[in-house]
C-alpha positions in Angstrom: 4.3 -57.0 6.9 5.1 -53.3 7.1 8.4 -52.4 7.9 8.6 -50.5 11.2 11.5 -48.0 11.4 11.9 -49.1 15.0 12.9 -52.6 14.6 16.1 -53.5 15.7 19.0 -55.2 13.8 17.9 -58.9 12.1 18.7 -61.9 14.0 18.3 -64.2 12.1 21.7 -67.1 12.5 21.1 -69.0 9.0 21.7 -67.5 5.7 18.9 -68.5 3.7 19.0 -69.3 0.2 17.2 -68.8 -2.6 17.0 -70.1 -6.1 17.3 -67.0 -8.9 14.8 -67.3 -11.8 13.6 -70.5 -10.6 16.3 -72.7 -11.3 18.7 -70.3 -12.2 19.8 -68.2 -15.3 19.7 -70.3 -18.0 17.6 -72.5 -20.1 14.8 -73.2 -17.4 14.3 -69.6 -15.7 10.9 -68.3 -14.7 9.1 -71.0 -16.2 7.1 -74.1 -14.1 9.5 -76.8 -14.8 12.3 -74.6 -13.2 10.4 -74.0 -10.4 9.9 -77.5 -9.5 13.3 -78.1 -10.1 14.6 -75.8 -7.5 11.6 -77.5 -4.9 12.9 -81.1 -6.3 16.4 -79.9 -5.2 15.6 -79.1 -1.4 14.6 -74.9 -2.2 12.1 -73.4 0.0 12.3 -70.1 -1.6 12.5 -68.8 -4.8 12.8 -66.0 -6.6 11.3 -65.0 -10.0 10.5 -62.0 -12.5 7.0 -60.1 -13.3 6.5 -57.9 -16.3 3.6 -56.3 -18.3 2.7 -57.2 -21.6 0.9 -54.9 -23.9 -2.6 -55.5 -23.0 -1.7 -55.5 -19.5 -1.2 -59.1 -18.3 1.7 -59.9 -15.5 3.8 -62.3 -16.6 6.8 -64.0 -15.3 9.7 -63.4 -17.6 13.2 -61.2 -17.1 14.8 -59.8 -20.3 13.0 -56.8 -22.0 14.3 -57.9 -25.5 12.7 -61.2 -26.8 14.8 -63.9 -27.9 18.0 -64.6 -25.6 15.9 -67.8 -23.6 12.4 -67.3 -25.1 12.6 -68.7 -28.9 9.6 -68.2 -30.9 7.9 -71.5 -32.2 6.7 -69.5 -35.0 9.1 -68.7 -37.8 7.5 -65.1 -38.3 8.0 -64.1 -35.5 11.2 -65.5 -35.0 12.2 -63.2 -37.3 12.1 -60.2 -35.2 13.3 -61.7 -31.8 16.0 -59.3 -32.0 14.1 -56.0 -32.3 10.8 -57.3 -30.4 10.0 -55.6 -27.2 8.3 -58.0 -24.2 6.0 -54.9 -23.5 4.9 -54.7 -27.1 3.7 -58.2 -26.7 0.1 -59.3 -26.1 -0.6 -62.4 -23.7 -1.8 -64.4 -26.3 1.6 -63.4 -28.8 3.6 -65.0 -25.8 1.9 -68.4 -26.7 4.1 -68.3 -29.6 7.5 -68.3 -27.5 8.9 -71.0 -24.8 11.7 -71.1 -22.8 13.2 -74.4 -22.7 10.0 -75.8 -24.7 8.0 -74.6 -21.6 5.5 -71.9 -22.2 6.1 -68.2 -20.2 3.9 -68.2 -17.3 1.7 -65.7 -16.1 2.2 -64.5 -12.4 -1.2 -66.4 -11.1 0.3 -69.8 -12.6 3.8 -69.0 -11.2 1.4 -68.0 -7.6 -0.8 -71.2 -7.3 2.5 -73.3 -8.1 5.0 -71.6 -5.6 1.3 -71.6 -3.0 0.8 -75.8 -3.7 3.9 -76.2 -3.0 4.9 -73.9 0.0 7.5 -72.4 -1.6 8.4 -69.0 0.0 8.8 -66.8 -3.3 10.5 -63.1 -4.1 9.0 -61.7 -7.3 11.0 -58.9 -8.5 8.8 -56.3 -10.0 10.7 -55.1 -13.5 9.4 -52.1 -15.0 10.2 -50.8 -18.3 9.7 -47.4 -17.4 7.9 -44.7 -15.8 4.7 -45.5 -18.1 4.4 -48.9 -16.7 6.0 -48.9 -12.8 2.7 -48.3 -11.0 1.0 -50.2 -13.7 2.8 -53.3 -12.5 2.7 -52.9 -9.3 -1.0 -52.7 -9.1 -1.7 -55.6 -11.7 0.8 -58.0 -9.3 -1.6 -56.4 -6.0 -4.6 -57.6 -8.0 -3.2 -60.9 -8.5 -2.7 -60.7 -4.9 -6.0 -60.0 -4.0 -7.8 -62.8 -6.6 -6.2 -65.5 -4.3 -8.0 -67.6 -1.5 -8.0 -65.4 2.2 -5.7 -68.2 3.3 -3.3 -67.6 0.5 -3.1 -63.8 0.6 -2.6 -64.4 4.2 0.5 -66.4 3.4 1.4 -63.9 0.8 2.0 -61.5 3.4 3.8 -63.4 6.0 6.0 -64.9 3.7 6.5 -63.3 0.2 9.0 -60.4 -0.7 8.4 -57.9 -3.5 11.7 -56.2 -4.5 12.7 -53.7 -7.9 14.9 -51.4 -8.9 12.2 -49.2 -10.3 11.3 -48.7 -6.6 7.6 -46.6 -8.0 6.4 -50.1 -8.6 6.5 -51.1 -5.1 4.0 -48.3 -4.2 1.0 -50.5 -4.7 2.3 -52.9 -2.5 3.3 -50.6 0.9 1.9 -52.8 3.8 3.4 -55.6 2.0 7.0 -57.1 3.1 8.9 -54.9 0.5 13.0 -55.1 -0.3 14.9 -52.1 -2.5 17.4 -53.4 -5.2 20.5 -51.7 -6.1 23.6 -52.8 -8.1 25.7 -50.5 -5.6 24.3 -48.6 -2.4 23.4 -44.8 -3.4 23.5 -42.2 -0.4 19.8 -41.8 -0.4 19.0 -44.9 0.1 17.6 -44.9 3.6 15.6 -41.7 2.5 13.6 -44.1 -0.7 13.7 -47.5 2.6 12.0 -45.1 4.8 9.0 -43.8 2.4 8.1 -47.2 1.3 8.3 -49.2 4.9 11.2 -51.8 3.1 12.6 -54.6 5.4 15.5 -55.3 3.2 18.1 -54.2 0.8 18.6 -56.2 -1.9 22.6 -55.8 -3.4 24.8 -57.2 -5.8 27.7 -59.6 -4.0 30.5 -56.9 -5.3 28.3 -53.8 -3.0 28.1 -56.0 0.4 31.2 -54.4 1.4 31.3 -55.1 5.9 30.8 -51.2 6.5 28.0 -51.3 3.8 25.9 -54.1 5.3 26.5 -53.0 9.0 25.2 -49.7 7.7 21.9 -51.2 6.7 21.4 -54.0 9.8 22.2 -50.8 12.0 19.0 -48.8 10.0 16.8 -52.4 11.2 17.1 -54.0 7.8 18.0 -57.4 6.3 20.4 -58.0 3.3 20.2 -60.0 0.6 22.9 -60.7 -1.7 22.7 -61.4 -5.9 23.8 -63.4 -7.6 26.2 -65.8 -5.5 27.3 -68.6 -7.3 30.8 -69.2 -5.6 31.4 -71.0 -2.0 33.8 -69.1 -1.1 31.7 -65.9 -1.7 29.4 -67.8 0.0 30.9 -67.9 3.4 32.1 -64.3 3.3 28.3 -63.5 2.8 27.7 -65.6 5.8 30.4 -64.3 7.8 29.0 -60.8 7.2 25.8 -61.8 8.6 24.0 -61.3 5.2 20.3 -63.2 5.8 19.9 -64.3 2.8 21.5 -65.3 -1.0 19.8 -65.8 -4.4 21.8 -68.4 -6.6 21.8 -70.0 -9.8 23.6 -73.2 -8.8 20.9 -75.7 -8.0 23.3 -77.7 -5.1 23.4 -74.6 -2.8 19.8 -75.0 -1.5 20.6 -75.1 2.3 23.8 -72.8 4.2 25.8 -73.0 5.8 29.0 -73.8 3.3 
């Protein structure tokens, strides 16, 4: 779904909410078991995290640094949790680590799990760096493109791609495609426009009401990170924010 600079503002009456990492930051995130957790607890969309490793492999995991959820199984490589790099990891070094005692999925596991189960899904694209952003962003089209018709079909009605490293979303233009930013730069409508994105993605302390009336007045949605609080909640709401990624497993439906 391309974004079309013509659309008018989002109508949409019912935040919609979405569970962060799976079932949220902590013990669980990105891994299978989380995600059927957040389905089990009335979710229908999700979000999750896709990097590279070394060889080149999309995986779903968020910290760059090995070793704050994702212990190693094998006492070598425990070792050098601290110092070891996801990117310097092959697919098959990953075996070693688990999250929770679940094993890191890669992005087609985390894809044919959210697809069985209909769960609407936004995979945040996080790039290391300039050597890797259009890297990933091709490697998570190609994942893309290996499903059934059908699914890719539902891909592109459905699914959101978002980063902060907005060169990663290149691959994906013609896809439904959301910018992430901790606060809103001045130039942001400049990097919306050249990439066709539907949404704005913001931390809760940036949706200020002059801030998200200046992006539904440009023809975009926002969504909110990481609201955890009802009262924070209902603001959101109030502001007409569409839609709210959460760690707390009991706010799967709004309104508050």
């Amino acid at each position: 779904m391309a974004y079309n600079q013509h659309h008018t503002q989002p109508t949409e009456k019912i935040m919609q909410m979405w569970a962060h990492r799976g079932s949220g930051k902590g013990p669980l995130e990105n891994t299978l078991h989380g995600f059927n957790t957040a389905r089990q607890a009335g979710f229908d969309a999700t979000e999750f995290d896709v990097m590279l490793t070394a060889d080149g492999v999309p995986m779903v995991h968020h910290d760059w640094v090995m070793g704050r959820c994702a212990q190693s199984i094998d006492p070598a490589m425990a070792a050098l949790d601290s110092v070891t790099t996801f990117e310097s990891l092959r697919r098959r070094d990953l075996l070693q680590y688990r999250v929770g005692g679940q094993a890191i999925p890669s992005l087609r596991e985390v894809f044919d799990f959210c697809l069985q189960h209909d769960l609407r899904a936004n995979v945040e694209l996080k790039a290391t760096g300039p050597a890797n952003a259009m890297r990933l962003g091709q490697a998570v089209l190609a994942c893309i493109h290996a499903c059934a018709p059908a699914q890719q079909e539902r891909i592109q009605k459905n699914w959101v791609f978002s980063s902060f490293y907005h060169a990663s979303l290149l691959p994906l233009k013609g896809f439904d495609l959301a910018l992430l930013y901790e606060q809103l730069p001045d130039d942001w409508v400049l990097h919306a426009d050249a990439l066709q994105a539907s949404a704005i993605h913001l931390h809760w302390s940036a949706a200020t009401v002059p801030v998200v009336r200046r992006i539904h007045t440009s023809g975009r949605r926002v969504r909110v990170y990481t609201g955890n609080d009802v009262d924070m909640l209902q603001r959101l709401q109030a502001l007409g924010v569409q839609g709210v990624f959460t760690d707390r497993m009991e706010f799967s439906k709004a309104p508050f």
